[in-house]
C-alpha positions as CSV (number, residue, x, y, z in Angstrom):
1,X,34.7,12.0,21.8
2,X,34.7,9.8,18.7
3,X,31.4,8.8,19.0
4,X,29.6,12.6,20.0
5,X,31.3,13.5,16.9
6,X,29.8,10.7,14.9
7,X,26.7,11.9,16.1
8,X,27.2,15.5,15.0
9,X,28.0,14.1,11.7
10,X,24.7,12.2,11.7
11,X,22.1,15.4,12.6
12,X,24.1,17.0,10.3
13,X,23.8,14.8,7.4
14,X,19.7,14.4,8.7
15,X,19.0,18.1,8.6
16,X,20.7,18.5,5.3
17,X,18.4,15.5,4.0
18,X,15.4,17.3,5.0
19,X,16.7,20.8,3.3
20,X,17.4,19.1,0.2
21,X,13.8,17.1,0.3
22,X,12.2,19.8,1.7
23,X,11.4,22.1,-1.4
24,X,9.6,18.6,-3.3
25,X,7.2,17.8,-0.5
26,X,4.5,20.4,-0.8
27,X,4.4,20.2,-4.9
28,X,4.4,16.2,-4.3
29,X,1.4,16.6,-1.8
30,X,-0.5,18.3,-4.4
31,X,-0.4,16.2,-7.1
32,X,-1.2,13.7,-4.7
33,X,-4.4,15.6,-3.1
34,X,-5.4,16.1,-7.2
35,X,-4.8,12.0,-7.9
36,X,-7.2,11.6,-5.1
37,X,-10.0,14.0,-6.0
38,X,-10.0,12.6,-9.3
39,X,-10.4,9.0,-7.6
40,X,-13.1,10.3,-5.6
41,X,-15.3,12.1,-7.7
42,X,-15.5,9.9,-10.4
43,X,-16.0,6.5,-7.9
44,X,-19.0,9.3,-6.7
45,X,-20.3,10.0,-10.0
46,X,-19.9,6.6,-10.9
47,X,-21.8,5.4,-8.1
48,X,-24.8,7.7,-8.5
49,X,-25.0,7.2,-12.2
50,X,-25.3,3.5,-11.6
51,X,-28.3,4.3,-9.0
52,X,-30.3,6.6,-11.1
53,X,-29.6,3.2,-14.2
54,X,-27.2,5.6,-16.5
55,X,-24.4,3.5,-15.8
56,X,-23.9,-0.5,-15.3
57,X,-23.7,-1.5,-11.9
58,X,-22.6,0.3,-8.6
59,X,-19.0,0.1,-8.2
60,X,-15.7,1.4,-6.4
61,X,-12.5,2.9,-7.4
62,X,-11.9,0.2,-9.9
63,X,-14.6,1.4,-12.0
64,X,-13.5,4.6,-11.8
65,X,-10.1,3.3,-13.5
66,X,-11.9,2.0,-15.9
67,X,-13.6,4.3,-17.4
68,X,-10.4,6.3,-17.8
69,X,-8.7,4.4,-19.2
70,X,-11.6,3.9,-21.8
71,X,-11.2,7.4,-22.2
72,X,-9.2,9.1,-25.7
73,X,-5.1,9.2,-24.0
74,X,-6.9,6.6,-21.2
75,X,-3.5,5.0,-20.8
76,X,-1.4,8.0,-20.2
77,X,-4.4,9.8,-17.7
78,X,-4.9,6.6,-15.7
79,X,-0.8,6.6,-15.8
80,X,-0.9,9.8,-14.3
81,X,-3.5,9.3,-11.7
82,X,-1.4,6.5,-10.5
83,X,2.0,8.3,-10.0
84,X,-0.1,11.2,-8.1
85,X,-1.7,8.2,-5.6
86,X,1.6,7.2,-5.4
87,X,2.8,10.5,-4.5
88,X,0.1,10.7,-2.1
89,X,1.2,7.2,-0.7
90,X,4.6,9.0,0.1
91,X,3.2,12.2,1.6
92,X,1.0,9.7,4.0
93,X,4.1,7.9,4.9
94,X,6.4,10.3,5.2
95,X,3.5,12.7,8.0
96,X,3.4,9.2,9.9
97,X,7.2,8.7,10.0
98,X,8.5,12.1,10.3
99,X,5.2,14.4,10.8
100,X,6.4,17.7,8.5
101,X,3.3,19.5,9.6
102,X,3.9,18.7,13.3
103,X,0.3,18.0,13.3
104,X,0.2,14.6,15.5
105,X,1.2,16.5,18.6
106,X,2.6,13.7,20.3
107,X,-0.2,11.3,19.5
108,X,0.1,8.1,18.4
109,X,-3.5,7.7,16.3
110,X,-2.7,10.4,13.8
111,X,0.6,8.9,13.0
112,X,-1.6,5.2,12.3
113,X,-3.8,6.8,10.2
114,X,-1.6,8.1,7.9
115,X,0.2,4.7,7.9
116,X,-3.0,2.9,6.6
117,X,-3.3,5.7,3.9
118,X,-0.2,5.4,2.8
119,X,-0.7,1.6,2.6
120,X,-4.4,2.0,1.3
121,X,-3.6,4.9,-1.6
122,X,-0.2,2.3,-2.3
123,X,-2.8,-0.7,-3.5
124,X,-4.6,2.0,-5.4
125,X,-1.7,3.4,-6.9
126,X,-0.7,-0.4,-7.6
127,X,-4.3,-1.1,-9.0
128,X,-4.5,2.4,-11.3
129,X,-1.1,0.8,-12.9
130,X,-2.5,-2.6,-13.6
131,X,-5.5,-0.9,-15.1
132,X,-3.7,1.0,-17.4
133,X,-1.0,-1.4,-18.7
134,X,-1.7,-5.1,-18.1
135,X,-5.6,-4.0,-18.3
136,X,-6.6,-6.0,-15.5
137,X,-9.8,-4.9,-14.0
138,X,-9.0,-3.8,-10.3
139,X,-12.1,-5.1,-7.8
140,X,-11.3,-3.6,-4.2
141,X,-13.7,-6.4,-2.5
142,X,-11.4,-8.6,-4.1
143,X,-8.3,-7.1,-3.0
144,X,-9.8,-6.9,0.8
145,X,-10.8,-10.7,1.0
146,X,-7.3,-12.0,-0.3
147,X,-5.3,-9.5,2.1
148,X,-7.6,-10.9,5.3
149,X,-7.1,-14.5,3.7
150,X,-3.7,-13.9,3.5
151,X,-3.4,-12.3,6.7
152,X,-5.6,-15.4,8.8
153,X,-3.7,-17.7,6.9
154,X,-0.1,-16.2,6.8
155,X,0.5,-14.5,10.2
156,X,0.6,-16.0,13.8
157,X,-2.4,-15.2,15.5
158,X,-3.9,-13.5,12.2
159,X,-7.6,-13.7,13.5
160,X,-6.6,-11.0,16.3
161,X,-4.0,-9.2,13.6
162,X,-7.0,-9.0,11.5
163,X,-9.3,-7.2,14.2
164,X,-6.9,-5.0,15.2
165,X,-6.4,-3.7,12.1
166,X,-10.1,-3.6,11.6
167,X,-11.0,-1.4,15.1
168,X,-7.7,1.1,13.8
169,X,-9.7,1.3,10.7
170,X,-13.2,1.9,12.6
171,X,-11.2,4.5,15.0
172,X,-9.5,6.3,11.3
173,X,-14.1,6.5,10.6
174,X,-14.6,7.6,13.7
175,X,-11.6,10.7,13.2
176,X,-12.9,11.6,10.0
177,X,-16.8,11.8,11.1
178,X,-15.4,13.9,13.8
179,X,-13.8,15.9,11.5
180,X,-16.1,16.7,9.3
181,X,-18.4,17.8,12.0
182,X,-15.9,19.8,14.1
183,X,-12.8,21.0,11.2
184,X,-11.7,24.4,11.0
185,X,-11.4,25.1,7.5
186,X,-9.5,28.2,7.6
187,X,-6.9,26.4,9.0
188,X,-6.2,23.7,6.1
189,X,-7.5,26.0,2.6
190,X,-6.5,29.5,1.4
191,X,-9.4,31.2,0.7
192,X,-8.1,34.6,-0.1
193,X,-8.8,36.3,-3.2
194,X,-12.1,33.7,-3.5
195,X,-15.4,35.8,-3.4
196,X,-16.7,36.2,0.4
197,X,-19.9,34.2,-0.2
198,X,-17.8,30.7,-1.7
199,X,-16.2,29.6,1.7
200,X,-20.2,29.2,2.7
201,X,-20.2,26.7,0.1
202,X,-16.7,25.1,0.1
203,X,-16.9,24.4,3.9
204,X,-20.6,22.6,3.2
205,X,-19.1,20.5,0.6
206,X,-16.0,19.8,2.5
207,X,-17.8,18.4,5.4
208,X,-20.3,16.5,3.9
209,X,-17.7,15.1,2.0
210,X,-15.2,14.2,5.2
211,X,-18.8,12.7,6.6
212,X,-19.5,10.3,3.6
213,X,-15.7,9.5,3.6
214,X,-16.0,8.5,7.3
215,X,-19.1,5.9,7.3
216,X,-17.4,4.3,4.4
217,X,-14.0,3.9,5.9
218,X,-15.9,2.5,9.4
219,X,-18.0,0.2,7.6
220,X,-14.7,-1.1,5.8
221,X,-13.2,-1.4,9.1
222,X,-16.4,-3.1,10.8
223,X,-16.5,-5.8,8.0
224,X,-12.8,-6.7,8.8
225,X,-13.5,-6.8,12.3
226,X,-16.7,-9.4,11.6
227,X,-14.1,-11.2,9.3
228,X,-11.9,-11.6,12.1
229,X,-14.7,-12.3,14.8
230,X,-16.4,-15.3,12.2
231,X,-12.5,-16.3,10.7
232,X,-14.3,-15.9,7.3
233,X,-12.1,-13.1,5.3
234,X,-14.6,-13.2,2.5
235,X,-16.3,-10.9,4.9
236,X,-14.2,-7.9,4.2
237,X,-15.6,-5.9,1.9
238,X,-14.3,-2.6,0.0
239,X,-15.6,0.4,-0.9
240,X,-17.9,-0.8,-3.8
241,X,-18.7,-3.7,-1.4
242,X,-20.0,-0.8,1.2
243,X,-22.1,0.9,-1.6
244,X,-23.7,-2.5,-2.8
245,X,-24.6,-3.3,0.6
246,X,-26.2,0.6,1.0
247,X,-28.3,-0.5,-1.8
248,X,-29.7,-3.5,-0.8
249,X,-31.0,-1.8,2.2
250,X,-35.3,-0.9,2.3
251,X,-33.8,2.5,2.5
252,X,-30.9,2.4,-0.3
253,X,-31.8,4.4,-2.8
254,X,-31.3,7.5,-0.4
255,X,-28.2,6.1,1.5
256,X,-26.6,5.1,-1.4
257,X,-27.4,8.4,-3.5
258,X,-26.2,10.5,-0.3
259,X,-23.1,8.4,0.0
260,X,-22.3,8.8,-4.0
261,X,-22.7,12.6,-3.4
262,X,-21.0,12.6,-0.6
263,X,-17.6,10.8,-2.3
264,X,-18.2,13.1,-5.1
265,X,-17.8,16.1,-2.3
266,X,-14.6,14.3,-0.8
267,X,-13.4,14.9,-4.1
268,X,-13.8,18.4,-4.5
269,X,-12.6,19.0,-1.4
270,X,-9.2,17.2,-2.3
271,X,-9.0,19.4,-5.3
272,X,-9.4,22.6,-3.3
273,X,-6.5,21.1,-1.2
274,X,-4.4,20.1,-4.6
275,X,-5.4,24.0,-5.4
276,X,-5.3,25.9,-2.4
277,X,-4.6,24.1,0.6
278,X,-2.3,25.1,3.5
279,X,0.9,23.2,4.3
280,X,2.5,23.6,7.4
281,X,5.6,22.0,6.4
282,X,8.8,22.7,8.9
């Protein structure tokens, strides 16, 4: 009897924990989704400025940082991006751990992905920190090749460690090129009030964006897989190393410019989330 009514006590003291956290998740989400946009539109613009020679060379989030911080109030925007990532870090842990949205529906993959954003948008978080106060300059190749070192080096049977995480990164491609090509909009932003011919627009963006997102994230996870396969972790390769490799191909200038306009897109489409995206939060 003791211990049904220690139980009680627990789901009691759960459910309460949820109403009392409850009313922060969404308006944490959104600042979140907002950090991100801003990540990704700038890395974008960033990116495509350095191909057409307006800007130095092509680079990732970290340049992105950067140039905000360079920026009049740099410190305290860069500050600001970081505690939204970090926010977003948090919303991505706490779908994978306790799914608010009930969106998994039983499936295990979903629940992964969000535990590598959560881990991915942490280091950025980290990194937009760094940037700001110690002014370090954050290099996400960098970052990739000491985490496999460290991972080869560190952890029994790292070599297979590393691939696994590498084909959970290719599968988290995979889901996003999927949906990008298949999403139902309607479903995940509130276009009401919007004028009838925008949501032609906003769904283009949005999935060319989701697209460009995808082949970058299943590059990312290919190179750590061929870090794995060839036990050389200076293999792995972030997103900056993705575009550099884009534009070293014979056909680089249009992957690379299609890519940069793509993250660009993934940006906007995280704002309209930020702005008027639909939470299904029980």
């Amino acid at each position: 009897m003791d211990s049904e009514s220690a139980a009680v006590g627990v789901v009691r003291r759960i459910e309460t924990a949820k109403r009392e956290i409850g009313p922060w998740v969404e308006p944490a989400a959104r600042i979140g989704h907002g950090a991100k946009a801003v990540v990704f539109i700038l890395t974008g613009l960033l990116a495509a400025a350095a191909h057409l020679g307006i800007a130095g060379d092509v680079d990732g989030p970290g340049a992105a940082f950067a140039e905000l911080r360079r920026a009049p109030f740099g410190t305290v925007m860069l500050a600001t991006v970081g505690i939204g990532l970090l926010y977003y870090a948090a919303w991505e842990l706490c779908r994978a751990l306790v799914d608010p949205e009930r969106a998994a529906r039983g499936k295990v993959l979903p629940r992964v992905e969000w535990l590598i954003g959560a881990v991915v948008f942490g280091f950025l978080s980290v990194g937009a920190f760094r940037v700001a106060f110690a002014r370090e300059a954050m290099r996400g190749d960098d970052t990739a090749k000491t985490w496999a070192s460290r991972v080869m080096a560190d952890i029994p049977f790292g070599g297979m460690v590393l691939g696994l995480v590498g084909a959970l990164v290719i599968i988290g491609g995979a889901i996003l090129i999927r949906r990008g090509w298949r999403a139902d909009f309607d479903r995940a932003i509130d276009m009401t009030g919007l004028p009838p011919r925008s949501s032609g627009a906003t769904y283009a963006i949005a999935r060319f964006g989701i697209l460009a997102r995808g082949v970058v994230v299943l590059m990312i996870g290919f190179f750590l897989t061929v870090a794995a396969w060839r036990h050389d972790p200076s293999e792995a390769i972030g997103i900056e190393g993705v575009l550099r490799m884009l534009e070293r191909q014979s056909s680089g200038p249009w992957l690379l410019a299609a890519v940069a306009l793509g993250l660009a897109s993934y940006g906007i489409y995280e704002l309209l989330i930020a702005w008027r995206g639909r939470f299904y939060i029980n």
